[in-house]
C-alpha positions in Angstrom: -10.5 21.8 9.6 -7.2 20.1 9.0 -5.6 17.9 6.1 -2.4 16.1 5.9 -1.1 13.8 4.2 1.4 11.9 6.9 0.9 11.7 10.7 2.8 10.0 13.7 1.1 8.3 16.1 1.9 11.2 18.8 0.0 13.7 16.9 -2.9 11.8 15.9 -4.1 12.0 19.3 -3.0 15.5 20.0 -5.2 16.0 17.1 -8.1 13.6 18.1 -8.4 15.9 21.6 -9.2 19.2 19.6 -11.2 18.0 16.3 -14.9 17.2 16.8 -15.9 13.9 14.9 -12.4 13.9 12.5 -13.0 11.9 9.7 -9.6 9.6 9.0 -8.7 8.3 5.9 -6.1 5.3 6.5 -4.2 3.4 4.0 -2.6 0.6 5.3 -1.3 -0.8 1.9 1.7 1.7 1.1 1.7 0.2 -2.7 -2.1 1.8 -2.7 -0.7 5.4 -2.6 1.8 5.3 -5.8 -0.1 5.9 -8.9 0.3 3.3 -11.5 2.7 5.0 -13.8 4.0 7.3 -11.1 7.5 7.1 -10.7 9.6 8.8 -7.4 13.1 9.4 -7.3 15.0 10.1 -3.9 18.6 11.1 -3.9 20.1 12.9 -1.0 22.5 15.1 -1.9 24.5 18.7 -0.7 22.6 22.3 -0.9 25.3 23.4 -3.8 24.7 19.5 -5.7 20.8 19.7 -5.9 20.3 21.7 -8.9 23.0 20.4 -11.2 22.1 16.5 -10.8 18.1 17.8 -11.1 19.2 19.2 -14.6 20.9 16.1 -15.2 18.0 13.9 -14.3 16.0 15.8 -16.3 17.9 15.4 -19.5 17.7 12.1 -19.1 15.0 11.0 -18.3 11.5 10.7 -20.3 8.7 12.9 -19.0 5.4 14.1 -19.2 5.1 16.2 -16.2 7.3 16.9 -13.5 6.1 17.6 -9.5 9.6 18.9 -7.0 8.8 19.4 -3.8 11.2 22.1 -1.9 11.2 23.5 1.7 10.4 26.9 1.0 8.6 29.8 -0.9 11.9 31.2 -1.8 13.7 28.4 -2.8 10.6 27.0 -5.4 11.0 30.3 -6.5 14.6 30.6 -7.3 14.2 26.9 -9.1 11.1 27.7 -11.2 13.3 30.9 -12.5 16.2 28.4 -13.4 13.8 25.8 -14.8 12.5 28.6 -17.1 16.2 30.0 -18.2 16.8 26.8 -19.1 13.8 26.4 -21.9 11.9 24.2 -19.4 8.7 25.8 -18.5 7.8 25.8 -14.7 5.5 27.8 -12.0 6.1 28.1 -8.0 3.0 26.8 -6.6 3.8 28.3 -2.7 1.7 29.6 0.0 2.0 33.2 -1.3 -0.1 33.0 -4.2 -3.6 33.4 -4.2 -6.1 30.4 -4.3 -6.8 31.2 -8.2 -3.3 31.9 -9.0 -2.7 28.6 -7.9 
């Protein structure tokens, strides 16, 4: 079994060779996959400037709920504890939690 959510062409073969009867689901309309409401923000920025302009974006902007992505266990770790130290309550959702603690 396999789910993702973005493939390249390359791999979607490779993956075709070794899954029996895949089921694909293919959106070919991008503007289909942003919820209405949703809103991203992208900003590429240095290791040591990520935290500081995501405390700035938070206090300014107007939110309900919040979703970061990070590249690590460690790393959602070490921003949910300085989410929560400053009054804004968060939880790592990683791959070493257990399916209920998730």
């Amino acid at each position: 079994m396999m789910f993702t959510a973005t493939l390249s062409n390359d791999i979607k073969d490779t993956c075709r060779k070794f899954l029996r009867n895949p089921t694909e689901v293919l959106i070919e309309n991008e503007s289909r996959l942003t919820l209405h409401g949703l809103k991203q923000y992208y900003i590429e920025l240095k290791g040591d400037e990520k935290i500081k302009k995501l405390m700035d974006l938070i206090d300014s902007l107007d939110f309900n709920q919040i979703i970061i992505f990070v590249k690590s266990v460690a790393y959602a770790i070490k921003l949910a504890e300085i989410l929560n130290k400053n009054t804004l309550p968060s939880k790592a959702m990683h791959s070493g939690l257990t399916q209920d603690e998730r």
